[in-house]
C-alpha positions in Angstrom: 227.9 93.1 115.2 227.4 93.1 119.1 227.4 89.6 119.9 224.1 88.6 122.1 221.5 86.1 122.7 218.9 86.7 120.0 219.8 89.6 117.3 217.0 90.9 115.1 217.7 91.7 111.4 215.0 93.1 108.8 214.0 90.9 106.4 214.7 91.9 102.7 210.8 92.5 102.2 211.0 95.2 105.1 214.2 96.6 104.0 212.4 97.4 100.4 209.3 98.3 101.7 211.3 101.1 104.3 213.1 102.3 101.4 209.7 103.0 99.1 208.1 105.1 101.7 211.2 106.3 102.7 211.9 107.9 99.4 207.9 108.9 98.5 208.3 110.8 102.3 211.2 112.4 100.6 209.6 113.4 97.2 206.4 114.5 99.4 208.9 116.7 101.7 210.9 118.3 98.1 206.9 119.4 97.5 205.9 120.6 100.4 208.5 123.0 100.7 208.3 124.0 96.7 204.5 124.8 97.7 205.4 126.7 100.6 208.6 128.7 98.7 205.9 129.8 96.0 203.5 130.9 98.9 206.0 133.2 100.5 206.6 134.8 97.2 203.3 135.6 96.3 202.0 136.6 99.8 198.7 137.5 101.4 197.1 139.6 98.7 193.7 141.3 97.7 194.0 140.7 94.2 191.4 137.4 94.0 193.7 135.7 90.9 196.8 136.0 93.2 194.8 135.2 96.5 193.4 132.2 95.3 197.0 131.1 93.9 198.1 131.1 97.6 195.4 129.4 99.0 195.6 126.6 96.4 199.6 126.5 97.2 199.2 126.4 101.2 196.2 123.7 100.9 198.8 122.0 98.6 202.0 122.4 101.2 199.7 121.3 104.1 198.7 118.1 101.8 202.1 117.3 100.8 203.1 117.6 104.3 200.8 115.5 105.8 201.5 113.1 102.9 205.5 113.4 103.9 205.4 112.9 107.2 202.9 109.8 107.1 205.2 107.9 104.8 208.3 108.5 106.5 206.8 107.1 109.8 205.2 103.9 107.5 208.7 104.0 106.4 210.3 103.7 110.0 207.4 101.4 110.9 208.1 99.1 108.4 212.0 99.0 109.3 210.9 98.0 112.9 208.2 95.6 112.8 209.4 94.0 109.9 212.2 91.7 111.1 213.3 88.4 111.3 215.0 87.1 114.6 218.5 85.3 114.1 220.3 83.3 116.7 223.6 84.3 117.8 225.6 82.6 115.1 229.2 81.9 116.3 228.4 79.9 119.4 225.5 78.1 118.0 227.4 77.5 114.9 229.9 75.6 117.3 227.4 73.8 119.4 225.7 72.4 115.9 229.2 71.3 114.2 230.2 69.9 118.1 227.1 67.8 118.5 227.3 66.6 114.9 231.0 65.4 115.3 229.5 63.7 118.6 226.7 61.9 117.5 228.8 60.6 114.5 231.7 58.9 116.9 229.2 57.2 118.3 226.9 56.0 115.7 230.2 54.7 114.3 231.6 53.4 117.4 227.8 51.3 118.1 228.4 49.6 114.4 225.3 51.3 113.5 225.2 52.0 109.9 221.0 52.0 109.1 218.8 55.1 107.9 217.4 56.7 110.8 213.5 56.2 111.9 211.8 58.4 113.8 209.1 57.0 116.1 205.9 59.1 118.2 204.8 58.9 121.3 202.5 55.7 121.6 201.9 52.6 123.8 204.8 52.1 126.7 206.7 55.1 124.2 206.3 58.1 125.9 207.9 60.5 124.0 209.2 60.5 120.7 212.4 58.8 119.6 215.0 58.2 116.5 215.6 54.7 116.1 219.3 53.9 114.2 219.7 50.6 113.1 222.7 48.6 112.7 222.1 47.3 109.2 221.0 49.3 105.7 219.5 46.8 104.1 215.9 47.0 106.3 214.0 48.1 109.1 212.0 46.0 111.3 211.1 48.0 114.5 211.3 46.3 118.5 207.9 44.6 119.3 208.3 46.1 122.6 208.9 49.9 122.1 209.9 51.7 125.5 211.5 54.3 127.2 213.8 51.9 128.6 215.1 50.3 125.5 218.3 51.7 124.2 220.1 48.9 122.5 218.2 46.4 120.7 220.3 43.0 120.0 216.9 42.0 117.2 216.6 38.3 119.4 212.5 39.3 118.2 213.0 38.9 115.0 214.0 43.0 114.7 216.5 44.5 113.1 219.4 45.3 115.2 219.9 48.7 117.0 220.1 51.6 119.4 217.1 54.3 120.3 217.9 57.3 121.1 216.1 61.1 122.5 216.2 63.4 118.8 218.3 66.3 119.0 215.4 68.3 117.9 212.9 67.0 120.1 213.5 70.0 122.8 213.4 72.9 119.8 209.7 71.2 118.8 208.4 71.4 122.5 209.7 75.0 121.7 207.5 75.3 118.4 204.8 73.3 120.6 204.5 76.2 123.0 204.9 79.1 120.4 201.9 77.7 118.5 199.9 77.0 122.3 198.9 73.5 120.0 200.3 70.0 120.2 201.5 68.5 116.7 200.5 64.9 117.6 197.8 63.5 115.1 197.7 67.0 113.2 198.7 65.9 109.6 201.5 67.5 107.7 199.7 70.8 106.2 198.9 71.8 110.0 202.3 70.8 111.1 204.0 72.7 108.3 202.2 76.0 109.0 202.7 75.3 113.0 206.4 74.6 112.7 207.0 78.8 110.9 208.3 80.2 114.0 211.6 78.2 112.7 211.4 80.7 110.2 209.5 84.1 112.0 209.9 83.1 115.4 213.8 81.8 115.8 214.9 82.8 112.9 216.4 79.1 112.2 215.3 78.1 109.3 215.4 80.1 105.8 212.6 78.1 104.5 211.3 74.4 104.3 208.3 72.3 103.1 207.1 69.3 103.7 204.8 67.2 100.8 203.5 63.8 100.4 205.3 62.4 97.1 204.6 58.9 95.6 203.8 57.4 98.4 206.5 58.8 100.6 207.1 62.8 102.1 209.6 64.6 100.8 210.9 67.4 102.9 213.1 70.1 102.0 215.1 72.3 104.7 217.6 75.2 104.1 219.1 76.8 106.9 219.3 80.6 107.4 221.2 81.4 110.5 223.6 78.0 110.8 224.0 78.0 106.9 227.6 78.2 107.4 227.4 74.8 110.4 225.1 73.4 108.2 227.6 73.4 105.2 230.5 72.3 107.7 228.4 69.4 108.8 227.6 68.3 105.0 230.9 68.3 104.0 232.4 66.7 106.7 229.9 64.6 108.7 227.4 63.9 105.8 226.0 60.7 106.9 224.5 63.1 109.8 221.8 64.5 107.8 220.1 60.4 107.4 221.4 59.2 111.1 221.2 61.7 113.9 220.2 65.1 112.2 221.1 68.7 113.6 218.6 69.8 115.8 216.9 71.9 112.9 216.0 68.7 110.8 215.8 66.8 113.7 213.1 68.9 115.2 211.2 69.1 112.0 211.3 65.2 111.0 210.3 64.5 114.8 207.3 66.5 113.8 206.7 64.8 111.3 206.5 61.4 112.9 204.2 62.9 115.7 201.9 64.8 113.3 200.9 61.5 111.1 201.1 59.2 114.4 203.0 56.4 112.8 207.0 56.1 112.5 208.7 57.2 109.6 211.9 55.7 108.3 214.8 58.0 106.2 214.7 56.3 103.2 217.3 58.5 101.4 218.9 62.0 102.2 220.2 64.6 99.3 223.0 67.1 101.0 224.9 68.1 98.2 223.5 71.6 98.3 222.3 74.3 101.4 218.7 72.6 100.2 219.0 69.4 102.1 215.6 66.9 100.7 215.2 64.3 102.8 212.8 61.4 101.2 210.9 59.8 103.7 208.8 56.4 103.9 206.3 55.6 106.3 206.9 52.4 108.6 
């Protein structure tokens, strides 16, 4: 595979649907040509039995024809149109794993051992943030939220921490502009049908969904492309997934926060499998 910016690749709904009117073009040629055999055979005649035998088979080859050649280019069509882009995957494979191993030496070298919270744009905030904290046990965010806080020693009565710019939040500016509508104040059902161009558009993201659940959201992500980084940074780095998420989750649980309006804390994180469910509680 010729290794490029953006590669496209059919989805497995276009490849089947190619493959039907591919093979109905086929059977549709076999006829045509079966109508057209039996013409030539018989001939012009003036003998009316045989004459109208030849004008039923012509009508019949021009029909299957038309038929043939209609399915094979729906068949072509459909092989075209019907694809999914998917990013590049070796360097961006590399770049995830990289910023993963990054983000993890320092979380650990801050002492910061908390569930991330991811915070919107609001008040002296002007864009959105993640929010680690230093302990586990609970979450009490800065009175004074601002673009100028990074560290947070708690002398408010807060719980300890360090604020940081989401890895995703560049890749939901990107959504933003694909869907020509901001996600701030949406709710989730919007957000989830804005955010598909991970899906259609980028080809990130092999599916995900995003549900309110007993209180809380639950959000399910699987990667498509990265599947392979995203299985290397599970196994290895799996405290990522509820600290300082790959871009991918990053960029969708940024959304989240921005499309509700209110911060939401990772309350627990499942990574075991490719489906990563991340259980979410609002702050």
């Amino acid at each position: 595979m010729k290794s490029r910016e953006i590669l496209r690749e059919a989805t497995p709904g276009g490849r089947a649907l190619s493959i039907v009117f591919f093979v109905i073009g086929a059977v549709m040629l076999l006829a045509a040509l079966a109508a057209n055999s039996e013409a030539t055979v018989i001939g012009v005649s003036v003998d009316p039995v045989l004459s109208k035998q030849y004008s039923d088979l012509t009508h019949l080859r021009d029909l299957y024809g038309i038929f043939s050649i209609s399915a094979l280019f729906l068949g072509a069509f459909s092989l075209i149109i019907m694809t999914e882009k998917s990013i590049n995957p070796m360097p961006a494979e590399a770049e995830m794993i990289s910023q993963a191993r990054i983000s993890s030496q320092t979380i650990i070298g801050l002492n910061l051992f908390g569930n991330a919270a991811y915070l919107p744009k609001t008040g002296a905030l002007t864009s959105e943030r993640t929010f680690i904290p230093a302990l586990k046990s609970r979450l009490r965010l800065p009175t004074a939220l601002a673009d100028a806080l990074v560290f947070s020693p708690g002398n408010d009565g807060s719980t300890p921490g360090a604020m940081f710019a989401p890895s995703g939040i560049d890749l939901l500016a990107a959504c933003e502009k694909e869907a020509k509508v901001s996600f701030a104040g949406m709710g989730l059902i919007a957000l989830e049908s804005h955010l598909q161009s991970l899906r259609f558009g980028f080809g990130l993201i092999k599916d995900f969904h995003i549900k309110e659940s007993e209180g809380g959201i639950v959000m399910r992500v699987e990667y498509s492309g990265l599947r392979n980084a995203c299985k290397t940074v599970r196994t290895e780095l799996p405290d990522t997934c509820r600290q300082m998420s790959c871009f991918g989750c990053s960029c969708i649980l940024t959304g989240v926060a921005k499309a509700i309006g209110q911060p939401i804390r990772v309350e627990s994180v499942d990574n075991a499998q490719d489906r990563v469910i991340f259980r979410l509680e609002r702050i």
